[in-house]
N, C-alpha and C positions, 0 to 999 in steps of 0.2 A: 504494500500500500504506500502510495508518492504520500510521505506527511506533509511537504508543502502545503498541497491543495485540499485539507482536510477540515468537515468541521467536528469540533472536540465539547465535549461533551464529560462533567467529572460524574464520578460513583462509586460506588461502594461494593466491595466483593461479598456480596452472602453465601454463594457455596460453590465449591471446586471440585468437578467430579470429573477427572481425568483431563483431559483435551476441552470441554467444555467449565466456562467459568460463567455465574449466575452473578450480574451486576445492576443493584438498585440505583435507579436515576431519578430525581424528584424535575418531573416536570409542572412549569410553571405556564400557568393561560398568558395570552398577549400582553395581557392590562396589569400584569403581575410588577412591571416598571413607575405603573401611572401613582401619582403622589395620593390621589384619591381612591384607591385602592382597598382601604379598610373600610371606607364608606360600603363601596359596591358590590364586593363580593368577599363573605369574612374567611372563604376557604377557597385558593382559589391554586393550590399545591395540589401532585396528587404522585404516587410513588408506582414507578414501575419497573419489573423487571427484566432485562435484557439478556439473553444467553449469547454469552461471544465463544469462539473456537480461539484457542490460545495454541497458532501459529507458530509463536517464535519459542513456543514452550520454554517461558518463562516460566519462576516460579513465583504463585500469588497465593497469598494467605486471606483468611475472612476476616473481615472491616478493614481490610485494607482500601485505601482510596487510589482510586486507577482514571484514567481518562481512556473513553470511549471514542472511536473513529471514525468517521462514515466520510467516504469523500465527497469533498462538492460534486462533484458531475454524477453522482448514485443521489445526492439531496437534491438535485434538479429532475433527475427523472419520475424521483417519488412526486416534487409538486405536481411537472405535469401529468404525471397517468392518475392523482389524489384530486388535481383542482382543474386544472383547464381544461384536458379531455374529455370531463362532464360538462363543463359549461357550453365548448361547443358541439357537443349533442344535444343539447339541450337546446341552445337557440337554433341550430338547425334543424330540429326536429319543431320547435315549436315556431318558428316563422314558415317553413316549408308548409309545414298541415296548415296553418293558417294561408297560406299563399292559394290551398289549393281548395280548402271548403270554404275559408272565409266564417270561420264558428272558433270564439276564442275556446270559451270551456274543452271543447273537443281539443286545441291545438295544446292549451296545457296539458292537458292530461296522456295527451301522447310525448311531452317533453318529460313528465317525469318520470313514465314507463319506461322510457328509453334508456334516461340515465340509471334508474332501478335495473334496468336489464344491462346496463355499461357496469356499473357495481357489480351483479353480479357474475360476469364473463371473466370482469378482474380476481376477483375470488377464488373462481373455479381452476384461474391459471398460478394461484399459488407459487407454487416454487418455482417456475420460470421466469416470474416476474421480479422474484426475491433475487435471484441470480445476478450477483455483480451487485449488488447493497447491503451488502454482510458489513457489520460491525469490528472494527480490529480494536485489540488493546492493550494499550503502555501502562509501564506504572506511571504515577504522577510525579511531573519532575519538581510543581514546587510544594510539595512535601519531603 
């Protein structure tokens, strides 16, 4: 993995079962920066875990803190087959039908069936889609 072009991400080692290493990440919502924050949302943390293949078989102990790797060009792919891929099925599905019966309710409702049936195509392709966005991971260098 080029570390240059990477984005990094810290966590926490909870269990290490051979080649596979089990790392909690506390992800934060968008708004988790905004100074008004505690107004708007009182929980707005949530902890997940990550299984990485430890590669360089290193060796990693539990609560050990590590930084997680996903490179940018595997973090552009997830946006667009996660956000833009749907949006344009979505307006192409819903201006098309509309271009062509001229019935809005029918044109929505074929935009969101689409994107429901784009969701789940994505799904069904699982692990080819995962392929080439695997997670690597370093220990943490400023610990």
């Amino acid at each position: 993995m080029n570390e240059e072009h990477n984005i990094c991400r810290e966590g926490i080692v909870r269990a290490v079962n051979g080649d596979d290493i089990s790392v909690e990440v506390i992800v934060s919502s968008a708004c988790s920066g905004c100074h008004a924050k505690s107004i708007c949302i009182p929980s707005d943390h949530r902890q997940e875990i990550i299984t990485v293949k430890n590669t360089r078989h290193e060796n990693y102990q539990v609560g050990e803190t590590v930084e997680l790797l996903l490179e940018t060009s595997a973090g552009n792919k997830a946006v667009l087959l996660a956000y833009v891929l749907p949006l344009l099925v979505l307006l192409v599905l819903l201006f098309g039908c509309y271009a062509l019966t001229h019935k809005e309710l029918l044109s929505v409702g074929v935009g969101v069936f689409g994107v429901v049936i784009y969701y789940l195509i994505l799904k069904s392709a699982g692990k080819s889609v995962e392929k080439g966005m695997e997670f690597g991971i370093r220990k943490n260098v400023s610990s």
